[in-house]
C-alpha positions in Angstrom: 101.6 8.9 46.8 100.7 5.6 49.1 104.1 3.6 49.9 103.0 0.0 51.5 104.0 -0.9 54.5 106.6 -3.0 54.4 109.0 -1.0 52.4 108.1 2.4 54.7 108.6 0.5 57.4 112.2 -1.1 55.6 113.0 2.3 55.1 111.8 3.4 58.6 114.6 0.8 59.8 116.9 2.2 57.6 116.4 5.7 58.7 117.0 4.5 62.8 120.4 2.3 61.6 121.6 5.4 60.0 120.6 7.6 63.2 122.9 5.0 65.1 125.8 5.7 63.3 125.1 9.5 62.7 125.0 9.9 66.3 128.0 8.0 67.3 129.9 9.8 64.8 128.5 13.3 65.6 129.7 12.6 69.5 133.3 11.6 68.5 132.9 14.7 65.6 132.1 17.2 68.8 135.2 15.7 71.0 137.5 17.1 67.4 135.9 20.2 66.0 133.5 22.7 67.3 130.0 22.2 68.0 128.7 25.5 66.6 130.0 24.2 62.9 129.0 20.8 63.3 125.0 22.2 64.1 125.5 24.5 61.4 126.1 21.8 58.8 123.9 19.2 60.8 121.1 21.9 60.8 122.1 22.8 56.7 121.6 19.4 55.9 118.1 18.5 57.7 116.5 21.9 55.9 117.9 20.6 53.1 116.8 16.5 52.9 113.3 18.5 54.4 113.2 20.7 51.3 114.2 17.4 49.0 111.5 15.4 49.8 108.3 16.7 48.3 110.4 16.9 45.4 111.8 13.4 45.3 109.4 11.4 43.0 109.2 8.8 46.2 111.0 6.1 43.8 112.8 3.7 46.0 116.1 5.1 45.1 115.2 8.9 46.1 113.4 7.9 49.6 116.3 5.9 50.2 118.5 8.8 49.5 116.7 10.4 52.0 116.3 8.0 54.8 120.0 7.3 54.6 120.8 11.5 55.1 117.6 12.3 57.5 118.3 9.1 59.5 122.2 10.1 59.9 121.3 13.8 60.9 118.2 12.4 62.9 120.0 13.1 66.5 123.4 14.2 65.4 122.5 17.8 66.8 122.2 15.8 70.0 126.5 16.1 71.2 126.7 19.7 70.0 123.9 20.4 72.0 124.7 18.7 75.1 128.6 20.2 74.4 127.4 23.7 74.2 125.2 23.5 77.0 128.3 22.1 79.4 130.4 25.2 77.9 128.0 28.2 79.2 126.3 27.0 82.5 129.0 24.7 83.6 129.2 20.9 84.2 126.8 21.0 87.1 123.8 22.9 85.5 124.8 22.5 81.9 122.8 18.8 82.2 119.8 20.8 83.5 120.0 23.3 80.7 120.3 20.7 78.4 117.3 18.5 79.5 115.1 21.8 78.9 116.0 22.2 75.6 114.7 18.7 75.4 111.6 19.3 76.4 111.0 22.8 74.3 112.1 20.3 71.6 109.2 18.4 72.2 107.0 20.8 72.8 108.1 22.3 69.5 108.0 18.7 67.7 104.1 18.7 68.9 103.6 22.2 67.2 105.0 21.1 63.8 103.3 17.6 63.8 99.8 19.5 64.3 100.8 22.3 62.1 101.8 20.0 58.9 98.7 18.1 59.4 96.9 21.6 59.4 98.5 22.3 56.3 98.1 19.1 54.4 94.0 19.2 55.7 94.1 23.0 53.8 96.2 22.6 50.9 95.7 18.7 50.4 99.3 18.1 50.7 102.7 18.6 52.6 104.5 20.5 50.4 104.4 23.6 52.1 104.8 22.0 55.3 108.0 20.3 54.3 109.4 24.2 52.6 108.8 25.9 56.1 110.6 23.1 58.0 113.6 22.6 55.3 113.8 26.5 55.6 113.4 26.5 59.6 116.3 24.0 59.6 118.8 26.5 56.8 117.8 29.7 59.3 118.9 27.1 62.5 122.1 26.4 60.4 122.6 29.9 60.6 122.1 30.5 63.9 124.1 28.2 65.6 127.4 30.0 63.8 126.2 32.9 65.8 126.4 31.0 69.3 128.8 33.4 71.6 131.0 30.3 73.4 133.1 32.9 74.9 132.3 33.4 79.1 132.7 36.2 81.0 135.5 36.3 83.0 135.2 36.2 86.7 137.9 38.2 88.8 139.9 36.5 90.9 139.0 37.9 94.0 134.9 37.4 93.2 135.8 33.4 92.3 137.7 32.5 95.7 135.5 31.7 98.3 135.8 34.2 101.4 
């Protein structure tokens, strides 16, 4: 279904004021609760909006539904991430750490962009494309409750410089 310009790109706008406030609410959300849960439902409801989508209709009201959730989620996973990343390799490499994950993010963003395009040019539309990412997003949900935030203890002795 074609969607003119102006109201994708309304919706577009919509989708980066709502990734404004999602964000800034997801770093004060990390400084209260932990960052495992927060990815977990963060994660839960990207898969989700993902798998919504195909299935909206594309009526005003439903992409709007969607911009709204997508663009507060949109980098939410970003505080968490950064969060975890200071917790197991410290808050001299744990910026490091975290700028790789960036970049595999990217990489992997790349992957997906060419792989829904491969789907849509085989099947003639995204519908699978948008089930594999919804579901990639519910199994990354599930994952991050399995993130070990406990680190091994160093004896005394070994942490003291000689």
């Amino acid at each position: 279904m074609d969607i003119p310009e102006v109201p994708a790109a309304g919706l577009l706008a919509m989708m980066g004021v709502f990734d404004l406030i999602g964000t800034t609410f997801s770093g004060w959300l990390t400084d209260r609760f932990d960052p495992r849960k927060l990815l977990g439902v963060y994660y839960g409801i990207r898969g989700l909006s993902l798998m919504y989508l195909p299935y909206s209709g594309f009526s005003a009201t439903s992409l709007t539904i969607f911009a709204v959730l997508y663009g507060l989620d949109w980098l939410a996973t970003v505080p968490p991430t950064l969060r975890l990343s200071n917790e197991a390799f410290g808050d001299r490499s744990g910026p490091l750490v975290f700028g790789w994950i960036v970049a595999g993010h990217q990489l992997g963003a790349a992957a997906a962009a060419y792989f829904g395009g491969a789907m849509r040019e085989l099947q003639g539309d995204y519908q699978l494309a948008f089930m594999i990412a919804g579901m990639t997003g519910i199994i990354a949900a599930a994952l991050s409750l399995l993130i070990d935030t406990t680190r091994p203890q160093i004896a005394l002795e070994e942490a003291q410089p000689a």
